[in-house]
C-alpha positions as CSV (number, residue, x, y, z in Angstrom):
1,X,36.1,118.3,-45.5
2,X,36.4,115.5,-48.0
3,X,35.0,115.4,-51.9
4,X,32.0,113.1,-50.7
5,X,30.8,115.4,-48.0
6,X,31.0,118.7,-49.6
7,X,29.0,117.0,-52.8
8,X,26.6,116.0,-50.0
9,X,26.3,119.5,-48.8
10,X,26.2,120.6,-52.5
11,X,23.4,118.1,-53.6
12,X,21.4,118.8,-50.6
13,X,21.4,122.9,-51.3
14,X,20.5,122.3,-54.5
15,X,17.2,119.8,-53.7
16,X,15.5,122.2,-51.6
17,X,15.5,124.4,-54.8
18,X,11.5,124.2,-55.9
19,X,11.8,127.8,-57.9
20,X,15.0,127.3,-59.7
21,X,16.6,130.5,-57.7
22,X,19.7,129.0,-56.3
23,X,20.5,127.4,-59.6
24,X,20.1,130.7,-61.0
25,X,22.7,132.2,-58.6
26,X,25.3,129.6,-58.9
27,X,25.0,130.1,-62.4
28,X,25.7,134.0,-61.7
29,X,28.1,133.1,-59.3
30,X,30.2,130.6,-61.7
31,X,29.9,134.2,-64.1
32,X,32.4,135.9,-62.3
33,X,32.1,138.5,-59.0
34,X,29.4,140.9,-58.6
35,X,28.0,142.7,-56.2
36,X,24.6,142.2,-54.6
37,X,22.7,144.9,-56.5
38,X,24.5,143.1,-59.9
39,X,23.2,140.0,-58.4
40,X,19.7,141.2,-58.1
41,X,19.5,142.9,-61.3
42,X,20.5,139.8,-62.7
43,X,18.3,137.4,-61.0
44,X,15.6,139.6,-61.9
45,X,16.5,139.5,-65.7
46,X,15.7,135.8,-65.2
47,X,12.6,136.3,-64.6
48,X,12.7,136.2,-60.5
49,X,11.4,139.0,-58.4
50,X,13.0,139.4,-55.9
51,X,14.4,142.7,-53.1
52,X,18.0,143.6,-52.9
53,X,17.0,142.4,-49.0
54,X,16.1,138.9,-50.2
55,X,18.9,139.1,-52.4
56,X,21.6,139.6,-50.0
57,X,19.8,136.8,-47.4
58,X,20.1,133.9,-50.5
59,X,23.5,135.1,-50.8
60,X,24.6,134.7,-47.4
61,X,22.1,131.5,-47.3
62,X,24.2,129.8,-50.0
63,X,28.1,131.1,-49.0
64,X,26.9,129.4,-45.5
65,X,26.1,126.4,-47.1
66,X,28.7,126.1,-49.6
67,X,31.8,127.5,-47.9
68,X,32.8,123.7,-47.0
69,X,33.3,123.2,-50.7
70,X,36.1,126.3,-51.7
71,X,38.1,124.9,-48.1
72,X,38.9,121.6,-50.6
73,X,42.1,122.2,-52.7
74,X,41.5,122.6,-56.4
75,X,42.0,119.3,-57.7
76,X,39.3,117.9,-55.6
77,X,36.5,121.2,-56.8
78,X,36.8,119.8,-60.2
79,X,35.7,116.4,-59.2
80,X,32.3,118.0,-58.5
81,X,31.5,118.9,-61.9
C-alpha cells in the first residue's frame, strides 16, 4: 500500500466520526498499549459511555481499517502526520 492510499483510508475513518470517539481512541492508542478494559476506562474518562462490548467492536472496527497503514515502512508513517 502506498502513502496516498493508506491517508485515504486514514482520512475516510476519521470523517465518519460524528461523536469524536475514534479520535478519542487514536489518541489512546498513540498513548501507548493497553488493554481493552484500559481502553474503556479511558474512553469513559472522556466523557463517552460506552460497554467493554462496544469497546472491543471500535477496536477491532479501527485495527480493520487501519492495518493498511503500520504494513508501510516507517519513513513513510511519518509522512501522515
Amino acid at each position: 500500500m502506498d502513502i496516498e492510499k493508506a491517508k485515504d483510508s486514514l482520512i475516510t475513518y476519521l470523517k465518519r466520526d460524528k461523536k469524536g470517539l475514534r479520535r478519542a481512541l487514536l489518541s489512546i492508542l498513540l498513548d501507548g498499549e493497553f488493554t481493552i478494559p484500559e481502553i474503556r476506562e479511558k474512553l469513559n474518562e472522556m466523557g463517552f459511555s460506552i460497554t467493554l462490548q462496544g469497546t472491543s467492536a471500535l477496536v477491532g472496527f479501527a485495527y480493520s481499517r487501519l492495518y493498511p497503514i503500520q504494513t508501510l515502512p516507517q519513513r513513510q508513517i511519518l509522512l501522515l502526520h
